[in-house]
VMD Tcl script that builds the backbone (N, CA, C; Angstrom):
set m [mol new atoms 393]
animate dup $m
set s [atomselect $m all]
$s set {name element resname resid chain x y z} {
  {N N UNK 1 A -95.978 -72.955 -56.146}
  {CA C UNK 1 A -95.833 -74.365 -56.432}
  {C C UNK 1 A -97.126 -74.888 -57.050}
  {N N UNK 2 A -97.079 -75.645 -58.083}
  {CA C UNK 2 A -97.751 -76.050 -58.609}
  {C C UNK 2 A -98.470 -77.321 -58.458}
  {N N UNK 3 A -100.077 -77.698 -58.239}
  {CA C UNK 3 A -100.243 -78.765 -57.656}
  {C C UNK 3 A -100.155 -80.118 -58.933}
  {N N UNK 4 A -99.853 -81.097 -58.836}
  {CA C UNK 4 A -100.134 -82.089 -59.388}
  {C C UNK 4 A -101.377 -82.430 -59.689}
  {N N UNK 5 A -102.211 -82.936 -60.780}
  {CA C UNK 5 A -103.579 -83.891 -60.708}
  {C C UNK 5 A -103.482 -84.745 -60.295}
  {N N UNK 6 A -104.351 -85.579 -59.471}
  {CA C UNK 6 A -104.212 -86.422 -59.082}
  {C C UNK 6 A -105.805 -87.386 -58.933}
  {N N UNK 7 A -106.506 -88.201 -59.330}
  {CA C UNK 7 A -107.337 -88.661 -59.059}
  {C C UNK 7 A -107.720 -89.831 -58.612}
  {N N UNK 8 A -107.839 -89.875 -57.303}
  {CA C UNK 8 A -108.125 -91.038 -55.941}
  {C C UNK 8 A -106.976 -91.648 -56.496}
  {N N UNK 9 A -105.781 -91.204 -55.879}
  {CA C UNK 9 A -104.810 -91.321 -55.929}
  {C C UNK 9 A -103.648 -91.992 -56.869}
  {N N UNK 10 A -104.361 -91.470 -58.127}
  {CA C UNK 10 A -103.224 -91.902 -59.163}
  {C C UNK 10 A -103.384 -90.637 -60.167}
  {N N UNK 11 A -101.825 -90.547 -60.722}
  {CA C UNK 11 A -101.101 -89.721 -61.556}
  {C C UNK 11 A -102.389 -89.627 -62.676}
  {N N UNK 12 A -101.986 -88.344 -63.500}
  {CA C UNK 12 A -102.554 -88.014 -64.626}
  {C C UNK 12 A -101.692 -89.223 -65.875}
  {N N UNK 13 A -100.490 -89.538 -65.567}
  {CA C UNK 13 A -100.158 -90.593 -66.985}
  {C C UNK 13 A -100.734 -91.828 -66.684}
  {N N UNK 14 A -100.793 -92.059 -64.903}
  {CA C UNK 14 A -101.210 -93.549 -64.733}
  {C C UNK 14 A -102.847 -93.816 -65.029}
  {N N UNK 15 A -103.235 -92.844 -64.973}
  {CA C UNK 15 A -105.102 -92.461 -65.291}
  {C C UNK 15 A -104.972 -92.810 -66.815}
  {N N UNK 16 A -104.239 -92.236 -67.880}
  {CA C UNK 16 A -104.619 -92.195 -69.226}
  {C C UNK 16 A -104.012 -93.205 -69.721}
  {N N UNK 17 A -103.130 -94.522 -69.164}
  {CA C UNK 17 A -102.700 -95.304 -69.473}
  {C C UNK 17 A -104.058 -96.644 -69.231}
  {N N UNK 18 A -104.478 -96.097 -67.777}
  {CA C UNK 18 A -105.487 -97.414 -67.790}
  {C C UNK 18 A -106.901 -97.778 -68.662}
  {N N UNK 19 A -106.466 -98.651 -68.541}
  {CA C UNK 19 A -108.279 -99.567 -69.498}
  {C C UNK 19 A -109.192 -99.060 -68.754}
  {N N UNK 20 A -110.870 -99.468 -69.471}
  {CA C UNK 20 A -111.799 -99.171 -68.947}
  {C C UNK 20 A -111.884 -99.945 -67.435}
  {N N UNK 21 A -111.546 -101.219 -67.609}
  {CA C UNK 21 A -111.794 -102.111 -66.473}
  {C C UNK 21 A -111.032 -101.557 -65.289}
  {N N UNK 22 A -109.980 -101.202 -65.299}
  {CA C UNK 22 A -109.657 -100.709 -64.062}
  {C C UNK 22 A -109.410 -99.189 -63.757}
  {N N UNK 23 A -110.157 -98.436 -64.455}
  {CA C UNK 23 A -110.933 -97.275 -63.985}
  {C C UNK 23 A -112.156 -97.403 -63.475}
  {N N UNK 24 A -112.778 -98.179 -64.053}
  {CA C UNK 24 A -114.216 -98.694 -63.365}
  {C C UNK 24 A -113.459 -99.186 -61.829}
  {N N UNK 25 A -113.089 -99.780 -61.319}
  {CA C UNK 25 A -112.796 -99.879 -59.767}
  {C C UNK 25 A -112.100 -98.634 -59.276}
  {N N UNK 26 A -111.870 -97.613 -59.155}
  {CA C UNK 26 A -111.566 -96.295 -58.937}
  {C C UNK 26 A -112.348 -95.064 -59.194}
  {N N UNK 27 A -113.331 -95.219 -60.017}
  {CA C UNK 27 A -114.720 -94.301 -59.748}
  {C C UNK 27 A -115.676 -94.679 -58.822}
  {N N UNK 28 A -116.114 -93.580 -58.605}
  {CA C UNK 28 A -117.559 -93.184 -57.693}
  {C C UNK 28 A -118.842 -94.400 -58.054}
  {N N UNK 29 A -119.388 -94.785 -57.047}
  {CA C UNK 29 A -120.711 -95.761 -57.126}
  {C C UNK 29 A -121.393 -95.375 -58.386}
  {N N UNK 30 A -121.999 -93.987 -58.671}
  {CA C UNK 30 A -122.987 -93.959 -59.638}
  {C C UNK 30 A -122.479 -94.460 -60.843}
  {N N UNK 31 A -121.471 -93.790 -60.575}
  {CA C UNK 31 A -120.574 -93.792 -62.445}
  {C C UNK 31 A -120.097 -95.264 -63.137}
  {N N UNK 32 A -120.098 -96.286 -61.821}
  {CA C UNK 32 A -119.207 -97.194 -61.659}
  {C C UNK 32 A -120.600 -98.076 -62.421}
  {N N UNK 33 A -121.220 -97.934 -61.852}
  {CA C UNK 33 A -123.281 -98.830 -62.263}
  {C C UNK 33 A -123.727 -98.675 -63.527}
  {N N UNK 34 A -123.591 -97.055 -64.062}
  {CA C UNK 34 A -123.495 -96.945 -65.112}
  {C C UNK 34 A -122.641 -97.553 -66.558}
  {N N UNK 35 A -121.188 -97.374 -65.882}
  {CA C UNK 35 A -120.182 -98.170 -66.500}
  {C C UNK 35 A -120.561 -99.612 -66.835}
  {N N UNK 36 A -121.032 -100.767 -65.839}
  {CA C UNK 36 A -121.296 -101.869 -65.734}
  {C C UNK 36 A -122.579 -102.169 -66.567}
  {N N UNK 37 A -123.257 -100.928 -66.926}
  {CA C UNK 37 A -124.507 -101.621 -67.626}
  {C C UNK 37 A -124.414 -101.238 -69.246}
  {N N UNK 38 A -122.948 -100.755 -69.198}
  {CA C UNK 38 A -122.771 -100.727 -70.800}
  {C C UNK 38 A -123.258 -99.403 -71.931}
  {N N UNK 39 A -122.852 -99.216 -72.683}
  {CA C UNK 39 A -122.915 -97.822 -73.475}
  {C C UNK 39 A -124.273 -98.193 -74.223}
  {N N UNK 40 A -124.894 -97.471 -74.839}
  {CA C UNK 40 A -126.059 -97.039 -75.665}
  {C C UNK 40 A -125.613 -97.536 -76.634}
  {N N UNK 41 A -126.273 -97.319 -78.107}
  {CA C UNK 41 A -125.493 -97.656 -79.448}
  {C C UNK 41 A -124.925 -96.677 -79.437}
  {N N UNK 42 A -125.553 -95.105 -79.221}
  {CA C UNK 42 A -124.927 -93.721 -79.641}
  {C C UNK 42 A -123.388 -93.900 -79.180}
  {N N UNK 43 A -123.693 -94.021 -77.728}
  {CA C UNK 43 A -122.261 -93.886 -77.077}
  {C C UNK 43 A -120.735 -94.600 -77.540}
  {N N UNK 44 A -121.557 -96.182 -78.376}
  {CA C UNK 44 A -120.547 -96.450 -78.796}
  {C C UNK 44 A -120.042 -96.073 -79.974}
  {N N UNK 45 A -120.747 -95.512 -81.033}
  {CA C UNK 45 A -120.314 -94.623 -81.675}
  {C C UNK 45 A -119.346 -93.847 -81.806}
  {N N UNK 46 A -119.901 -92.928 -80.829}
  {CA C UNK 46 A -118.849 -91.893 -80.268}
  {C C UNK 46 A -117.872 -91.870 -79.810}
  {N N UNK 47 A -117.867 -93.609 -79.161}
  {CA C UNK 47 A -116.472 -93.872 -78.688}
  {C C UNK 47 A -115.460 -94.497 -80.003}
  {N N UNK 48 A -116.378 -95.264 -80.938}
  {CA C UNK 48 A -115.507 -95.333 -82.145}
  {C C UNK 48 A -114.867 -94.096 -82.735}
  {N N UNK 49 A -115.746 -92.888 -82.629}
  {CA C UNK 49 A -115.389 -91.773 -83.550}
  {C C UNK 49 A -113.431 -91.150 -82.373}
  {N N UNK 50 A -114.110 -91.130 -81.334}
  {CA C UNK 50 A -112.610 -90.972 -80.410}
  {C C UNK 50 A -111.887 -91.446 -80.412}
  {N N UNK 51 A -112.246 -93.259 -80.691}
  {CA C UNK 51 A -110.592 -94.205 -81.167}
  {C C UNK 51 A -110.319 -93.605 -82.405}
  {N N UNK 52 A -110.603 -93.371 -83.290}
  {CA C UNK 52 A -110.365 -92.632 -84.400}
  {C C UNK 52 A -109.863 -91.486 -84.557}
  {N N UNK 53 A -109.850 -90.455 -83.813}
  {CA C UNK 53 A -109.306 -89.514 -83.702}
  {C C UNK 53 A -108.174 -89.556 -83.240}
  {N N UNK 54 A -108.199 -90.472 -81.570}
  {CA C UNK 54 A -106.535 -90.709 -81.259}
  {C C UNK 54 A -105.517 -91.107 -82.246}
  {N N UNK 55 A -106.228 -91.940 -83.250}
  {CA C UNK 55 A -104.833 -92.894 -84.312}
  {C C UNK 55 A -105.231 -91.758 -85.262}
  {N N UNK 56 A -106.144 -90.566 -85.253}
  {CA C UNK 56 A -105.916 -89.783 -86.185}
  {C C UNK 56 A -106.051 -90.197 -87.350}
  {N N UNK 57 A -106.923 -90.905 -87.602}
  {CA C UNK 57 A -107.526 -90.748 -88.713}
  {C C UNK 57 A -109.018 -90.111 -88.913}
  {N N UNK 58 A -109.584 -89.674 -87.936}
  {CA C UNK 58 A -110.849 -88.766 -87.842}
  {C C UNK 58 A -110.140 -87.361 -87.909}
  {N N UNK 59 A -110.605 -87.030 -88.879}
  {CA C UNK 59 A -110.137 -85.278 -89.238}
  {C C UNK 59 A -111.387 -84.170 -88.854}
  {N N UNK 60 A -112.891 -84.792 -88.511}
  {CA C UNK 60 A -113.860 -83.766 -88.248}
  {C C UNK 60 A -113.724 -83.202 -86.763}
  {N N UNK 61 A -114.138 -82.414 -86.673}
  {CA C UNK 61 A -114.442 -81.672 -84.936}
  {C C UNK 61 A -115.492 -83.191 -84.401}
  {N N UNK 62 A -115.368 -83.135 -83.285}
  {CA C UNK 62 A -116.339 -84.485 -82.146}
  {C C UNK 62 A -117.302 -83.844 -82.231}
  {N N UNK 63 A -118.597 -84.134 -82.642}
  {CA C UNK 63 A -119.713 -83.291 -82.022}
  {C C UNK 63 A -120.558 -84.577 -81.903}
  {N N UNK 64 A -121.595 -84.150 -80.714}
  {CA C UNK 64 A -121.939 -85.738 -79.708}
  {C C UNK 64 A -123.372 -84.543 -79.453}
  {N N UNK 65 A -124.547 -85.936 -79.009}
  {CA C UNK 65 A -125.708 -85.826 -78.352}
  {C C UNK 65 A -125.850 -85.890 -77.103}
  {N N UNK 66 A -124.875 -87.233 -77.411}
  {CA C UNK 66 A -124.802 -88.065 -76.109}
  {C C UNK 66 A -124.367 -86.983 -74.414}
  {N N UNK 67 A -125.067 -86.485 -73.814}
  {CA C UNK 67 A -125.001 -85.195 -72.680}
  {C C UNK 67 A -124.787 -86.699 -71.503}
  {N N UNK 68 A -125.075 -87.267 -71.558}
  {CA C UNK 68 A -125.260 -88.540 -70.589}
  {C C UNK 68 A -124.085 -89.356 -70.786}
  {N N UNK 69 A -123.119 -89.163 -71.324}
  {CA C UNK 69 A -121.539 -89.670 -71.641}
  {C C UNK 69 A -120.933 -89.602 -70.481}
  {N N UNK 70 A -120.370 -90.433 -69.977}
  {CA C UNK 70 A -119.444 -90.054 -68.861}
  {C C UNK 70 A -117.790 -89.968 -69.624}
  {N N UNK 71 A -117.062 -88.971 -68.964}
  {CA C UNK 71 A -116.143 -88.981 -69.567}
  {C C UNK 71 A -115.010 -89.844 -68.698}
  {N N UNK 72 A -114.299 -90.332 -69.743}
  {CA C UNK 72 A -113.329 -91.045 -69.471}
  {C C UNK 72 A -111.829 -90.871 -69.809}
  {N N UNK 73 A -110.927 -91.417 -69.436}
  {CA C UNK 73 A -109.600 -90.600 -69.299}
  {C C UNK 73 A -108.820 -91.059 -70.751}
  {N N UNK 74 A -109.498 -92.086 -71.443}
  {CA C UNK 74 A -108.988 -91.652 -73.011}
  {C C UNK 74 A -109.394 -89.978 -73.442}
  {N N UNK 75 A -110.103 -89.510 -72.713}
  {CA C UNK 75 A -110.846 -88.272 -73.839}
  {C C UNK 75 A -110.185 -86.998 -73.107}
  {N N UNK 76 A -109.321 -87.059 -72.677}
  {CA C UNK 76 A -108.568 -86.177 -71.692}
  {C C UNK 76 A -107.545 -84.812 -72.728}
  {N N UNK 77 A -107.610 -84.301 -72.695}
  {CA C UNK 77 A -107.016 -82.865 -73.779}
  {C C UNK 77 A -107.907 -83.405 -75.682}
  {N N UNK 78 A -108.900 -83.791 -75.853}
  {CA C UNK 78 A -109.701 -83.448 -76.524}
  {C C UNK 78 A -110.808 -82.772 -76.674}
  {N N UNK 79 A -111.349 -81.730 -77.654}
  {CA C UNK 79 A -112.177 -80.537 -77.896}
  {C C UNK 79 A -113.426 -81.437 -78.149}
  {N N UNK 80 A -114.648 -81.964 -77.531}
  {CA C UNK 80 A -115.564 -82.372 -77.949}
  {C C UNK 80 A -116.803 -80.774 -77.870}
  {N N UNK 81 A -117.614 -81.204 -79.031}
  {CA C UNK 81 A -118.443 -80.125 -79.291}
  {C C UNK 81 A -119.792 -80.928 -78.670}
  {N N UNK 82 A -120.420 -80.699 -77.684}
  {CA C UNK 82 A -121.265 -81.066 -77.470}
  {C C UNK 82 A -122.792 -79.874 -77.370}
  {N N UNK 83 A -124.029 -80.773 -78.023}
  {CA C UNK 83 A -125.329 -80.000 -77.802}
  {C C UNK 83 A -125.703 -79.827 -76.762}
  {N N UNK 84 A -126.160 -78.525 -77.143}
  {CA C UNK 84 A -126.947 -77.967 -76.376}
  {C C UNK 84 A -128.548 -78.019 -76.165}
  {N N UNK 85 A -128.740 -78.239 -76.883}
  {CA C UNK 85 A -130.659 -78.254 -77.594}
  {C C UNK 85 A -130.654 -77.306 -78.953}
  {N N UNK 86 A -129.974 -76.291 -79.312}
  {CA C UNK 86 A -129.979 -75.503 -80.160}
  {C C UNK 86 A -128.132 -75.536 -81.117}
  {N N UNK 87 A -127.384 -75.782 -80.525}
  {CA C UNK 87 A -126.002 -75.623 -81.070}
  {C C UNK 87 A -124.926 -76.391 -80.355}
  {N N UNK 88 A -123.375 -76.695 -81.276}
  {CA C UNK 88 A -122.803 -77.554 -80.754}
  {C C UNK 88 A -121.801 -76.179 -79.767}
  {N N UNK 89 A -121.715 -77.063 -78.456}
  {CA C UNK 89 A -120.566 -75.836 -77.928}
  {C C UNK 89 A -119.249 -76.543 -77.491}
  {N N UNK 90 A -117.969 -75.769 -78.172}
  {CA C UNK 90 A -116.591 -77.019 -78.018}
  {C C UNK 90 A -116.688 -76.826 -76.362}
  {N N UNK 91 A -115.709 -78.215 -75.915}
  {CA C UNK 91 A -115.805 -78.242 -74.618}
  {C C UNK 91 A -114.317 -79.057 -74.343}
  {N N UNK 92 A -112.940 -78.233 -74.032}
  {CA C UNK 92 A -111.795 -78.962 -73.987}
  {C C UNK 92 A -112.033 -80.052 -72.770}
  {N N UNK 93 A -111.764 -80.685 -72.841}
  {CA C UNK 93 A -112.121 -82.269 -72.219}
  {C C UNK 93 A -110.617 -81.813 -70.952}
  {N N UNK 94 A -110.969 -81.941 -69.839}
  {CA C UNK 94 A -109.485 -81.288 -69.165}
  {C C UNK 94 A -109.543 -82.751 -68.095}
  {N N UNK 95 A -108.148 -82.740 -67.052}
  {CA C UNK 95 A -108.418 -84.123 -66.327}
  {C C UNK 95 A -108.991 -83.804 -65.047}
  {N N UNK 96 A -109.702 -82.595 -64.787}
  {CA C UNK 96 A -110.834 -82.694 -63.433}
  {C C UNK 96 A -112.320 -82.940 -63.524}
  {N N UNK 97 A -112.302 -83.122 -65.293}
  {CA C UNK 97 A -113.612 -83.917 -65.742}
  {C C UNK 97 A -113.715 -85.047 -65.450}
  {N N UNK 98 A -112.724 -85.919 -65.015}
  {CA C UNK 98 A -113.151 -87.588 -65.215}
  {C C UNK 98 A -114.266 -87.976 -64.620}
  {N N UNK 99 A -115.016 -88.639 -64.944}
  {CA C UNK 99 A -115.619 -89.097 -63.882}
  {C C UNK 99 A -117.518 -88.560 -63.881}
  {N N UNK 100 A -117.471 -87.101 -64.884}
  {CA C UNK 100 A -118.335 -86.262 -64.879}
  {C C UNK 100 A -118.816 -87.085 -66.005}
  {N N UNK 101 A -120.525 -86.379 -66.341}
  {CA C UNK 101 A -120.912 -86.481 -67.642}
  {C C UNK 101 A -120.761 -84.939 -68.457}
  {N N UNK 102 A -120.852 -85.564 -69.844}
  {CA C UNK 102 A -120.606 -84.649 -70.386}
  {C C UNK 102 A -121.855 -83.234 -70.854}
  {N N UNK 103 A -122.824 -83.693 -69.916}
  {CA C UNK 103 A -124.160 -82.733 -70.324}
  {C C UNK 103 A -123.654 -81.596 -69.121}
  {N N UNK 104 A -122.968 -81.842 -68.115}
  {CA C UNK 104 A -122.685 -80.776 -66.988}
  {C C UNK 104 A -121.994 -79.629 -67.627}
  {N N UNK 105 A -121.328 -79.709 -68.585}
  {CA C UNK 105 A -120.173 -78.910 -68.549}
  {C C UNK 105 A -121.081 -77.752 -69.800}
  {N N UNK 106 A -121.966 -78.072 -70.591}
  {CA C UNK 106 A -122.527 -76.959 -71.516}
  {C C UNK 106 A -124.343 -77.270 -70.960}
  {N N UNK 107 A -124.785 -75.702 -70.526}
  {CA C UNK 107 A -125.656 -75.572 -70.241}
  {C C UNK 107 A -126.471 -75.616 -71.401}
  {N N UNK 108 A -128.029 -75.924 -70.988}
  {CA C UNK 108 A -128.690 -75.767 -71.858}
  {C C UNK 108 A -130.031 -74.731 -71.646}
  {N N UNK 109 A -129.811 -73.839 -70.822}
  {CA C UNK 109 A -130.699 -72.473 -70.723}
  {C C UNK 109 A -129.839 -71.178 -70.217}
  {N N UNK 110 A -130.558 -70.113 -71.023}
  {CA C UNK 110 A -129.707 -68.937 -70.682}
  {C C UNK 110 A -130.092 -68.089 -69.962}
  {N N UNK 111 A -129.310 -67.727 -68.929}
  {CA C UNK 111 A -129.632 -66.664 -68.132}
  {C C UNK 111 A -130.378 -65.744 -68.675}
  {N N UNK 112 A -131.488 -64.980 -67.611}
  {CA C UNK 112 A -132.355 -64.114 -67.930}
  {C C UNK 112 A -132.113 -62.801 -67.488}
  {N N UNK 113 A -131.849 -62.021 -68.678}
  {CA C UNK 113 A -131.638 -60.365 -67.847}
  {C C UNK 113 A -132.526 -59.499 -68.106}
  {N N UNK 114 A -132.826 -59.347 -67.457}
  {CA C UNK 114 A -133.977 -58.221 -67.529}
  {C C UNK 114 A -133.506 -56.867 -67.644}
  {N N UNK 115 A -134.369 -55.867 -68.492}
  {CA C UNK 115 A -133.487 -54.657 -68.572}
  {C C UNK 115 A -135.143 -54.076 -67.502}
  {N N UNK 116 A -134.972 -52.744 -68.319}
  {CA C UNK 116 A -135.573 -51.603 -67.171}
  {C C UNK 116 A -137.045 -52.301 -67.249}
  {N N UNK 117 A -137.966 -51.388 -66.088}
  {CA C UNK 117 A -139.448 -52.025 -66.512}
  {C C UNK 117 A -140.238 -51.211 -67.571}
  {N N UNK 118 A -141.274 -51.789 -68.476}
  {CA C UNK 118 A -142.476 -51.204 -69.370}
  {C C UNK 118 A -142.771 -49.396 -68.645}
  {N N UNK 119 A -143.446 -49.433 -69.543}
  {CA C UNK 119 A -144.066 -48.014 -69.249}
  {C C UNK 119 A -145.470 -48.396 -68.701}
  {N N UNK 120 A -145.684 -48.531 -67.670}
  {CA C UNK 120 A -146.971 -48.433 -66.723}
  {C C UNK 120 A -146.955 -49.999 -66.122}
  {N N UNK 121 A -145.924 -49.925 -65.895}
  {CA C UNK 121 A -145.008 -51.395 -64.777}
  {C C UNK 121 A -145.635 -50.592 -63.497}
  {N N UNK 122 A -145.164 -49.664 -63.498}
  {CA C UNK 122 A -145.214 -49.100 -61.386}
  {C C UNK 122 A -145.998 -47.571 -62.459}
  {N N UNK 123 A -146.236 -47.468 -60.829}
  {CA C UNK 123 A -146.958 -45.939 -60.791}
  {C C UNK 123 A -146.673 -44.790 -61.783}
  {N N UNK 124 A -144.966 -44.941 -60.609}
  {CA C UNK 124 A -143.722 -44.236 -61.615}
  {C C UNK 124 A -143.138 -44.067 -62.522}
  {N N UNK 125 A -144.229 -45.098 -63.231}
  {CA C UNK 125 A -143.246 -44.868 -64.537}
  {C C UNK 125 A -144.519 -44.500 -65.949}
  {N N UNK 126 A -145.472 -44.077 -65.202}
  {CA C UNK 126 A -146.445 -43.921 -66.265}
  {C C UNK 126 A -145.738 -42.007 -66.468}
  {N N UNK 127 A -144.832 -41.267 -65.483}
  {CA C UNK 127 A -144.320 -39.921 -65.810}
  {C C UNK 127 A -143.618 -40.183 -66.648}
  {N N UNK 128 A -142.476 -41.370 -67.181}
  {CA C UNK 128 A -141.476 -41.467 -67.812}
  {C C UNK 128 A -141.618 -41.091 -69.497}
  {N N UNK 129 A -141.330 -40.238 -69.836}
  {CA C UNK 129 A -141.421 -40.184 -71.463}
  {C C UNK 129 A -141.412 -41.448 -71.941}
  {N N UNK 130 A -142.187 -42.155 -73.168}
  {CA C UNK 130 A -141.715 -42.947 -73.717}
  {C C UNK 130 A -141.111 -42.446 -74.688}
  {N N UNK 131 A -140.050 -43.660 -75.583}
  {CA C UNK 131 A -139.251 -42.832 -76.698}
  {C C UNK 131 A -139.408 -43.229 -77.501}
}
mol reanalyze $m
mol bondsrecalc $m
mol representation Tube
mol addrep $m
């Protein structure tokens, strides 16, 4: 059985139907403060470039700075490409994002793997042929 979405207790259509104003009373304190003190210029931008895309008349891929975006439930099954510090990485916008910003979801450092150690790392390894 398959679970439903559901967020603080309303449907995924009743979420993407509502305005900003009354999603703002159904998010979390931080998000809610943030909301209330209003978008950046960038942000509103970006939110023009997304009304635009819904009525489809924006034909480019989303690509955004803005990592400090909170996402909101207009942006719900859209591909935004967001930076990294070095490159844009797509990021399908899904509905257990709401609520998040959008810098969480694409990291911006890469894991470090280390392979074997140098030649005269340990004792042991000054026997090792180098090649």
């Amino acid at each position: 059985m398959i679970k439903e979405f559901a967020y603080r207790g309303k449907s995924l259509a009743e979420i993407k139907n509502m305005d900003e104003s009354t999603f703002l009373l159904l998010a979390k304190s931080r998000i809610r403060r943030a909301l209330k003190r209003g978008f950046t210029v960038q942000q509103k931008k970006f939110l023009l470039k997304i009304d635009k895309k819904l009525k489809g008349t924006y034909k480019k891929n989303l690509k955004t700075h803005c990592r400090e975006m909170i996402v909101l439930p207009k942006m719900i099954d859209l591909e935004i490409h967001i930076h990294n510090g070095k490159a844009f990485t797509p990021v399908k916008i899904m509905p257990e994002m709401i609520g998040h910003r959008l810098g969480e979801f694409v990291l911006t450092r890469k894991m470090v793997k280390h392979n074997a150690p140098g030649v005269g790392a340990t004792k042991s390894s000054t026997a090792i042929q180098a090649k």
